[in-house]
PDB file as gemmi writes it, atoms N, CA and C in Angstrom:
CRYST1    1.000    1.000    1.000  90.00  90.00  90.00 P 1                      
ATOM      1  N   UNK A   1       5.210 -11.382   0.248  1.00  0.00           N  
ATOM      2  CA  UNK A   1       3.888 -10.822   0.150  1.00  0.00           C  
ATOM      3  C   UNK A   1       3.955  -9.494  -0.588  1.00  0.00           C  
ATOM      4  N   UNK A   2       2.860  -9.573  -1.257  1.00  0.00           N  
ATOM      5  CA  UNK A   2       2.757  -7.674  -2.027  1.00  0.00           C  
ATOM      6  C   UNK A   2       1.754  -7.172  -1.514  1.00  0.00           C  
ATOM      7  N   UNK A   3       2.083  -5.989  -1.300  1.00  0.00           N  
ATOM      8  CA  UNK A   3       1.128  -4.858  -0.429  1.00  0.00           C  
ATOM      9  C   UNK A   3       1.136  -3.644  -2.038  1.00  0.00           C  
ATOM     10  N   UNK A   4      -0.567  -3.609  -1.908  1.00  0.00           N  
ATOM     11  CA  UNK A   4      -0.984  -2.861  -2.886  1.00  0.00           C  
ATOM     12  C   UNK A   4      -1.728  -1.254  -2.299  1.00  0.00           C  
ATOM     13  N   UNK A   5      -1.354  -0.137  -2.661  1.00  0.00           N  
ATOM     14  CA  UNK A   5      -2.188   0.776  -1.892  1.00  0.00           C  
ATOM     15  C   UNK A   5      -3.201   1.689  -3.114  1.00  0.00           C  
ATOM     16  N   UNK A   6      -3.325   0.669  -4.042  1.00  0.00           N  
ATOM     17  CA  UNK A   6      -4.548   1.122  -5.414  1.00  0.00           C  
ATOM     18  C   UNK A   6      -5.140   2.067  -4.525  1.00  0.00           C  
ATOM     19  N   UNK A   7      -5.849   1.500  -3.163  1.00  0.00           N  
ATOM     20  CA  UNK A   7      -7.500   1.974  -2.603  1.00  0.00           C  
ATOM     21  C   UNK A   7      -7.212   3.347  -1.826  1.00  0.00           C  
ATOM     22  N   UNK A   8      -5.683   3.360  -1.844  1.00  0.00           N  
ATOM     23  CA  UNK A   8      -5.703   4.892  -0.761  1.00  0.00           C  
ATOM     24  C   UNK A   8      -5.628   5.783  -2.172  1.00  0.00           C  
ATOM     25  N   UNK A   9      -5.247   5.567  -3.015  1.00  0.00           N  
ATOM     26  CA  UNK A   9      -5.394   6.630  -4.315  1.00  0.00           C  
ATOM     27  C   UNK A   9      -6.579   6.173  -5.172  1.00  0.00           C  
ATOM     28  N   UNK A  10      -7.564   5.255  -4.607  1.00  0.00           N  
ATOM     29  CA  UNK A  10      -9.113   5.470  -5.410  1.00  0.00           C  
ATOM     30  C   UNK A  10      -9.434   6.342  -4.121  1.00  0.00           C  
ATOM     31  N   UNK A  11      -9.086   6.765  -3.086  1.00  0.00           N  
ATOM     32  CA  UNK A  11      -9.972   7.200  -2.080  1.00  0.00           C  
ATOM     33  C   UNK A  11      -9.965   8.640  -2.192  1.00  0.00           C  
ATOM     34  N   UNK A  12      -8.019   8.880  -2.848  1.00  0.00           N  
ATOM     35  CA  UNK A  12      -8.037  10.138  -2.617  1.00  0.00           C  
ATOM     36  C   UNK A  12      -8.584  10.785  -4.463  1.00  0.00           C  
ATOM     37  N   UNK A  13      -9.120  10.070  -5.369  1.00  0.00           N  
ATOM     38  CA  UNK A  13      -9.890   9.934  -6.302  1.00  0.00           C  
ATOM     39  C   UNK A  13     -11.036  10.401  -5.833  1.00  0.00           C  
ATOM     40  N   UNK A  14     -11.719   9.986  -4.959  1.00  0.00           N  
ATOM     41  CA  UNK A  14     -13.153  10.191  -4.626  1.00  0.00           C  
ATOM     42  C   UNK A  14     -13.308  11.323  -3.902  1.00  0.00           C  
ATOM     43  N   UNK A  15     -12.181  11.307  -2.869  1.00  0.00           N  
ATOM     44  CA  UNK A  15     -12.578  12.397  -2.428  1.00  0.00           C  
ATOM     45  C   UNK A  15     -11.544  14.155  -3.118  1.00  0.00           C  
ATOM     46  N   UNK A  16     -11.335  13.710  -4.324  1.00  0.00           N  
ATOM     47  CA  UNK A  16     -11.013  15.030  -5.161  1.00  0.00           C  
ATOM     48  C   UNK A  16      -9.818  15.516  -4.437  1.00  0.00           C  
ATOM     49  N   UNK A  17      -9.150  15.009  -4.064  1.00  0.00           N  
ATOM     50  CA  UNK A  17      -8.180  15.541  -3.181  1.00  0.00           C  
ATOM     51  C   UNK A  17      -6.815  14.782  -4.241  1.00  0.00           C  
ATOM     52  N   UNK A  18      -5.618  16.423  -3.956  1.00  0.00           N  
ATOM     53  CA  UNK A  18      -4.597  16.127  -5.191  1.00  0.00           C  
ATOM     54  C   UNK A  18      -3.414  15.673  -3.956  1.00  0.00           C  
ATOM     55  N   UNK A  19      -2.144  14.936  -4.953  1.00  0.00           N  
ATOM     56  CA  UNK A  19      -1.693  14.089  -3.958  1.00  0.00           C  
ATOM     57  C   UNK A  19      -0.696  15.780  -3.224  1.00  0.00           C  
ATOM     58  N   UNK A  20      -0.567  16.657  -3.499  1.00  0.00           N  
ATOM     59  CA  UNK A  20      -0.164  17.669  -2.632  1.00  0.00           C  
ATOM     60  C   UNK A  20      -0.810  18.016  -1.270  1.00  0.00           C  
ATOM     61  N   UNK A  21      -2.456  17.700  -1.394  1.00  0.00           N  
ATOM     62  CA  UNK A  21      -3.323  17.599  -0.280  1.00  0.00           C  
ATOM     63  C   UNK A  21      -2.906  17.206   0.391  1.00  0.00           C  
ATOM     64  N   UNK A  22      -2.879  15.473  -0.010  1.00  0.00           N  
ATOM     65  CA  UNK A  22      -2.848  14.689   1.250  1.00  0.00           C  
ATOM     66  C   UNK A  22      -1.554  14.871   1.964  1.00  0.00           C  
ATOM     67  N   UNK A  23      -0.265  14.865   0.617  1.00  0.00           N  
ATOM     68  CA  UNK A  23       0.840  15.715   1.729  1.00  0.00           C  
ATOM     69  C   UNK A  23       0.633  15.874   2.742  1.00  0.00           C  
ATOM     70  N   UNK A  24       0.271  17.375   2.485  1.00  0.00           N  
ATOM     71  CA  UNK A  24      -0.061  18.574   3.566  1.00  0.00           C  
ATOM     72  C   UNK A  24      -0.764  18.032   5.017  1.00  0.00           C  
ATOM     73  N   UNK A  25      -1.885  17.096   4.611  1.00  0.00           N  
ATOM     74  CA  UNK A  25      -2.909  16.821   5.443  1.00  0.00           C  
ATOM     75  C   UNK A  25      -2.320  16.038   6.449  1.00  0.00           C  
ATOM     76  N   UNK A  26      -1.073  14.997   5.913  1.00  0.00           N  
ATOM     77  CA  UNK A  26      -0.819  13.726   6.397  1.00  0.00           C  
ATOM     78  C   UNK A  26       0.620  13.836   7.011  1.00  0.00           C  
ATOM     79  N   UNK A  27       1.398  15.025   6.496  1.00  0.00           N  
ATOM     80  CA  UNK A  27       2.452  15.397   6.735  1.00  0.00           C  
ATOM     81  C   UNK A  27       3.804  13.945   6.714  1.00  0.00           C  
ATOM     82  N   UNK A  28       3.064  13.619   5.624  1.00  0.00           N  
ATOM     83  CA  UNK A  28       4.816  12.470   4.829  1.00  0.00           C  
ATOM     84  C   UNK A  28       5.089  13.241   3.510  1.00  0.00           C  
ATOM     85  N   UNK A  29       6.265  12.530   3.308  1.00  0.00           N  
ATOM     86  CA  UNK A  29       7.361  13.356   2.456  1.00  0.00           C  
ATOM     87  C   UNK A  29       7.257  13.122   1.350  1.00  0.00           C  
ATOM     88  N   UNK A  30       7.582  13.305  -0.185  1.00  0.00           N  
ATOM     89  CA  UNK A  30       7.576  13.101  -1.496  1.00  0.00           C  
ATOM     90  C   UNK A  30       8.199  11.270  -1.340  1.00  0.00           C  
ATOM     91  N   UNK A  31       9.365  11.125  -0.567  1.00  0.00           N  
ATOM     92  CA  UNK A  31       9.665   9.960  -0.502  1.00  0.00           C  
ATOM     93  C   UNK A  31       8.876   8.757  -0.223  1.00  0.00           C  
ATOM     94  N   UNK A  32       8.031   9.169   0.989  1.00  0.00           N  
ATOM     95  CA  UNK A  32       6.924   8.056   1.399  1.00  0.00           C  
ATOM     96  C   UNK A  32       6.029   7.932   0.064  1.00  0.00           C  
ATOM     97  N   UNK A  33       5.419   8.791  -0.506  1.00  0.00           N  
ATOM     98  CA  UNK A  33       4.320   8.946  -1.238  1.00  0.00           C  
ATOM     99  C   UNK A  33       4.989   7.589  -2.483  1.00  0.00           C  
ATOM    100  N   UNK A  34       6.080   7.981  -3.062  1.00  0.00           N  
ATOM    101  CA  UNK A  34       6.555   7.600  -3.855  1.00  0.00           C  
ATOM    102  C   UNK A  34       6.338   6.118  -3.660  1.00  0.00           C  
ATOM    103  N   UNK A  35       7.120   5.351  -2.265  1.00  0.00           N  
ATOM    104  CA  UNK A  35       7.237   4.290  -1.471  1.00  0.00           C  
ATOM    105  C   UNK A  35       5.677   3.628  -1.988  1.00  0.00           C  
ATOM    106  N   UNK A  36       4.538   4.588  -1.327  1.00  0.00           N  
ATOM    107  CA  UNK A  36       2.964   4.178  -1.512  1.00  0.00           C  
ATOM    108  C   UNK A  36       2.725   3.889  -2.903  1.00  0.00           C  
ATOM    109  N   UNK A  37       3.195   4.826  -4.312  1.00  0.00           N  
ATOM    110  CA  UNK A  37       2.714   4.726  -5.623  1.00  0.00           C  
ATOM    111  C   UNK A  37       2.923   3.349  -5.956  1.00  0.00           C  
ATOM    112  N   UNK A  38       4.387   3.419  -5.702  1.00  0.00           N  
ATOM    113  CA  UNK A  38       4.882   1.580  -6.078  1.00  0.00           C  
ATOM    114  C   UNK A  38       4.913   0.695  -4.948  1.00  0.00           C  
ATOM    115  N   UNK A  39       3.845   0.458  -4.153  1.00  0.00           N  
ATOM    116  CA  UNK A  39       3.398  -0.429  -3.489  1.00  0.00           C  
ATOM    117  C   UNK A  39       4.870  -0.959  -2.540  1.00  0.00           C  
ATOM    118  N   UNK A  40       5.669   0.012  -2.003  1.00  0.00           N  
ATOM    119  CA  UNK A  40       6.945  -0.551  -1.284  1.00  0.00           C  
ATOM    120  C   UNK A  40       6.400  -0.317   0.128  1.00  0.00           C  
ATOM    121  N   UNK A  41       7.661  -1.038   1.074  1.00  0.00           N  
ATOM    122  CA  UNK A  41       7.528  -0.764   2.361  1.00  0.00           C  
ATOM    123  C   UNK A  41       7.308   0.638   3.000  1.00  0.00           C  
ATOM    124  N   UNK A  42       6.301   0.892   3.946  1.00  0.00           N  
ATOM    125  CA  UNK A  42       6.387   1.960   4.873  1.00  0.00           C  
ATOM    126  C   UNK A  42       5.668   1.835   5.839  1.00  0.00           C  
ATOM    127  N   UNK A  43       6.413   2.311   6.972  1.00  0.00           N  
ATOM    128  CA  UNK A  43       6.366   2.125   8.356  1.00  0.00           C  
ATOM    129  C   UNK A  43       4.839   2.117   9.068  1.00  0.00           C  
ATOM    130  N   UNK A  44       4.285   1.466   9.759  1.00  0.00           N  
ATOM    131  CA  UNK A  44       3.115   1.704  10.317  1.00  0.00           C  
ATOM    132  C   UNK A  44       2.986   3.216  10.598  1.00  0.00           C  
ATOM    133  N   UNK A  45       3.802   3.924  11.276  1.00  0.00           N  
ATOM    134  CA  UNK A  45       3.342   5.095  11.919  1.00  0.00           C  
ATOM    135  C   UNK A  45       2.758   5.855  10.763  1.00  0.00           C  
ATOM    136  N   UNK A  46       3.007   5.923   9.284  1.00  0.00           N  
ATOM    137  CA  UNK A  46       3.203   6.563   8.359  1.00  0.00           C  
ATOM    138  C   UNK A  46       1.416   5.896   7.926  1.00  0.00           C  
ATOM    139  N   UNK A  47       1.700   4.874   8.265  1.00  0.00           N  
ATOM    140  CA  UNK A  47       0.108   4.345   7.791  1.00  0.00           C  
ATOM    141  C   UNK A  47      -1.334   4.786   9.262  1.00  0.00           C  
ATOM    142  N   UNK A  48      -1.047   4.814   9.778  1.00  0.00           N  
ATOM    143  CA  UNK A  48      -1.950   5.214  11.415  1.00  0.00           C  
ATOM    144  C   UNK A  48      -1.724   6.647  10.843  1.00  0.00           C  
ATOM    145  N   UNK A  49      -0.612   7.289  10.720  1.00  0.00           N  
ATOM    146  CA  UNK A  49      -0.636   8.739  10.041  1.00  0.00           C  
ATOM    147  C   UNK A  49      -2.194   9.131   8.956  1.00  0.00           C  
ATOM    148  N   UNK A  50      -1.825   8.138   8.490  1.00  0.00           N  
ATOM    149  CA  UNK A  50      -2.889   8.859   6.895  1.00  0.00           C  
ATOM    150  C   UNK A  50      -4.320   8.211   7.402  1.00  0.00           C  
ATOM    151  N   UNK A  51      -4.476   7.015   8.215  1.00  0.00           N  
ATOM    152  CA  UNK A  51      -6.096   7.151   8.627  1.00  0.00           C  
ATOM    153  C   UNK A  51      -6.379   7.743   9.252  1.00  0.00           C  
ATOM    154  N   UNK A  52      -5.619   8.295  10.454  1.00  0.00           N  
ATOM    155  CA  UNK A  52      -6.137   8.953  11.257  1.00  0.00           C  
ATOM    156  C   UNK A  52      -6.670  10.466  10.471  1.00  0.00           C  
ATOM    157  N   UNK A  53      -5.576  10.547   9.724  1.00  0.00           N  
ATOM    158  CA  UNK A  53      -5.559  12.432   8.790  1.00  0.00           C  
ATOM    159  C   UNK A  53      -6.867  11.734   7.965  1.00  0.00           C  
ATOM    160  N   UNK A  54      -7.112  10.943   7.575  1.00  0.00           N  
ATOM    161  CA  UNK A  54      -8.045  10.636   5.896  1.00  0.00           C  
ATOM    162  C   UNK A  54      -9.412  10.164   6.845  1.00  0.00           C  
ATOM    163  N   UNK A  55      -9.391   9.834   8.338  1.00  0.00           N  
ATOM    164  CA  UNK A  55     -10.718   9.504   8.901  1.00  0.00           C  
ATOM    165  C   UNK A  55     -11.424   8.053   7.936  1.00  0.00           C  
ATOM    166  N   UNK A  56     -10.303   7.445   8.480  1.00  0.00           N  
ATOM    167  CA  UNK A  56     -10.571   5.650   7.463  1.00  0.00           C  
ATOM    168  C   UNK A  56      -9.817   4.710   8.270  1.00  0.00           C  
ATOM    169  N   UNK A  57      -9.989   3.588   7.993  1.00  0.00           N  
ATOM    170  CA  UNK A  57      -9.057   2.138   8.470  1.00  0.00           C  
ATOM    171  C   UNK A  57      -8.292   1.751   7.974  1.00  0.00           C  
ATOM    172  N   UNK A  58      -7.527   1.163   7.919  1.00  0.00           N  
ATOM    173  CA  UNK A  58      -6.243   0.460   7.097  1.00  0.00           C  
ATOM    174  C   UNK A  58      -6.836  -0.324   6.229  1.00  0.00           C  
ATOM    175  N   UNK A  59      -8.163  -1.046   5.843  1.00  0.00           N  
ATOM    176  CA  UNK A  59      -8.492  -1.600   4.945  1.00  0.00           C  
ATOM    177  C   UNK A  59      -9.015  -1.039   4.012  1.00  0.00           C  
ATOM    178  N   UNK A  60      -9.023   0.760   4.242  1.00  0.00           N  
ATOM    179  CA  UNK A  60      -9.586   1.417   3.225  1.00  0.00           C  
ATOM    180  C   UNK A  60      -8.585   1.562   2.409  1.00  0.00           C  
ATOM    181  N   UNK A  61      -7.252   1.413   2.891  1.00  0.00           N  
ATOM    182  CA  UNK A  61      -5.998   2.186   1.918  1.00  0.00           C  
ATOM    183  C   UNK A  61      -5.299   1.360   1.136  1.00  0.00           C  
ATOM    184  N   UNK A  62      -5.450  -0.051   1.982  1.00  0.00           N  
ATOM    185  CA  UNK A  62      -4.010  -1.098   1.653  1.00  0.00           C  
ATOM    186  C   UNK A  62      -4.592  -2.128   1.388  1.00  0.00           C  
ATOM    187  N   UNK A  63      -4.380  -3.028   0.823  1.00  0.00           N  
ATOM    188  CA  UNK A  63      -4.664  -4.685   0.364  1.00  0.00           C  
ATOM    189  C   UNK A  63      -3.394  -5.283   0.650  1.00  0.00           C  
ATOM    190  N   UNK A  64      -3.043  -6.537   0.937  1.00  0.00           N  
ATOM    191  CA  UNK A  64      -1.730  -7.248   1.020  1.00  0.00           C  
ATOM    192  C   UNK A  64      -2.259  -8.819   0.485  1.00  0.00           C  
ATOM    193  N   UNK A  65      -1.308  -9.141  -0.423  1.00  0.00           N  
ATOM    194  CA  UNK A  65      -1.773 -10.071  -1.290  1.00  0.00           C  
ATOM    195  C   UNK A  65      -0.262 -11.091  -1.157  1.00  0.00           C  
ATOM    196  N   UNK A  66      -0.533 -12.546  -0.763  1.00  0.00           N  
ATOM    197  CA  UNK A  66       0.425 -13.641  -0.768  1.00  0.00           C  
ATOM    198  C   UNK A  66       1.346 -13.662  -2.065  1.00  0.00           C  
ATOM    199  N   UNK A  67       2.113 -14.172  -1.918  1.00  0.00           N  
ATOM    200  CA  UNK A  67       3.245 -14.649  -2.590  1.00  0.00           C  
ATOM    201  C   UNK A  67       2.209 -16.246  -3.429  1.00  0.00           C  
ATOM    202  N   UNK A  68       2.088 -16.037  -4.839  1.00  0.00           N  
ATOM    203  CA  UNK A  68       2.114 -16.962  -5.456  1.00  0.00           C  
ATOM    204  C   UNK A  68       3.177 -18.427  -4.590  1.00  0.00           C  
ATOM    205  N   UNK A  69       2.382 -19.454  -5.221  1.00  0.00           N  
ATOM    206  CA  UNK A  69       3.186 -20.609  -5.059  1.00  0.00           C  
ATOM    207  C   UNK A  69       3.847 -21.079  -6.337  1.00  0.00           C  
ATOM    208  N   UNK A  70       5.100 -21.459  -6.059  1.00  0.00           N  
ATOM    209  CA  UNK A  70       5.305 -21.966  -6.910  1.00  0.00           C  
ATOM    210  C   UNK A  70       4.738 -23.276  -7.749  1.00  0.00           C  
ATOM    211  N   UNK A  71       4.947 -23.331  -9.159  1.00  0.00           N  
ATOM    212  CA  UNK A  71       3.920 -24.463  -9.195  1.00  0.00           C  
ATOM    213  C   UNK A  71       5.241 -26.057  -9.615  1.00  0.00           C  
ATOM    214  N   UNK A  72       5.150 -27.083  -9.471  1.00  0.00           N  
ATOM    215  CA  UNK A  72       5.735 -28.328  -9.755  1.00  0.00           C  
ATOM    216  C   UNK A  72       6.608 -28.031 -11.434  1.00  0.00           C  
ATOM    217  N   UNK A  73       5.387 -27.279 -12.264  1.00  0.00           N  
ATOM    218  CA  UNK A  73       5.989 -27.845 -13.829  1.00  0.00           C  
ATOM    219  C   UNK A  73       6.819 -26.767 -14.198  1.00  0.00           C  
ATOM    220  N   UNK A  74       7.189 -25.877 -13.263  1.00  0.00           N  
ATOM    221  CA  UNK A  74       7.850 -24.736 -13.728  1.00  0.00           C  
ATOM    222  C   UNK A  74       9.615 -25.177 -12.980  1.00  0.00           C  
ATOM    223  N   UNK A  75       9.736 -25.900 -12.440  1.00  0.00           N  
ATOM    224  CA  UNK A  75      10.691 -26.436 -11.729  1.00  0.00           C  
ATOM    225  C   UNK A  75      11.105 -25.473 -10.259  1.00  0.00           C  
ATOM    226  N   UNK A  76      10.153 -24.954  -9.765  1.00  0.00           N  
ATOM    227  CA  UNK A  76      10.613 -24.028  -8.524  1.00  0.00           C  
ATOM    228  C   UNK A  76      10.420 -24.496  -7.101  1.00  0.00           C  
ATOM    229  N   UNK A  77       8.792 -25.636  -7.442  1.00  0.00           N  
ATOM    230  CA  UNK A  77       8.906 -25.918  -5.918  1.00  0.00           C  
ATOM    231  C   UNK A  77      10.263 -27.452  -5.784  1.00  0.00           C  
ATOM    232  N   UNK A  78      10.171 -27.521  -4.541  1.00  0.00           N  
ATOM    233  CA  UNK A  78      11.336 -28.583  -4.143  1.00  0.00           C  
ATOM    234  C   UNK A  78      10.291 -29.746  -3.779  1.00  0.00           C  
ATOM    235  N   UNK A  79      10.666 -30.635  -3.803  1.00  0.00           N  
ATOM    236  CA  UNK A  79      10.297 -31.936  -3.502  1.00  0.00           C  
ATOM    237  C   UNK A  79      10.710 -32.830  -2.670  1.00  0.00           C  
ATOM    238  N   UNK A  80      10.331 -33.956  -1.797  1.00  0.00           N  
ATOM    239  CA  UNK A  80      11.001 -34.421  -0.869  1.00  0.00           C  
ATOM    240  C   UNK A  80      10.940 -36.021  -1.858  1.00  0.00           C  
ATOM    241  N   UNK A  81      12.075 -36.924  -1.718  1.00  0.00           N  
ATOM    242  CA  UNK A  81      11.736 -37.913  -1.902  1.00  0.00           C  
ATOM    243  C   UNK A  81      12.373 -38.841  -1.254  1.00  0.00           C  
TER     244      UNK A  81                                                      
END                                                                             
């Protein structure tokens, strides 16, 4: 699965706030932030962290999007016969 966090940086877009803000506000590290830019793993607490600090839900920040299927003509899925 890919986890996208576009909407926590359209949010912090809207609300004019630079990503040093939310730092400050949210108190995670250059590392997490980084983790968030390129859509990598980070820990729930780190996410309950920034709604609670940003006064939002987890569906304001994050999207999580399935894993494509593979398709038959590309030779990836398996077949039973």
């Amino acid at each position: 699965m890919a986890v996208s966090y576009k909407k926590l940086f359209k949010l912090l877009i809207d609300k004019d706030m630079k990503k040093k803000d939310f730092k400050a506000l949210t108190g995670i590290s250059q590392g997490t932030l980084n983790k968030l830019q390129n859509g990598g793993n980070v820990m729930v607490d780190v996410l309950e962290k920034i709604c609670l600090n940003m006064n939002c839900s987890i569906d304001d920040i994050m999207e999580i999007f399935p894993d494509p299927e593979p398709s038959p003509e590309n030779g990836t899925a398996s077949s039973v016969q």
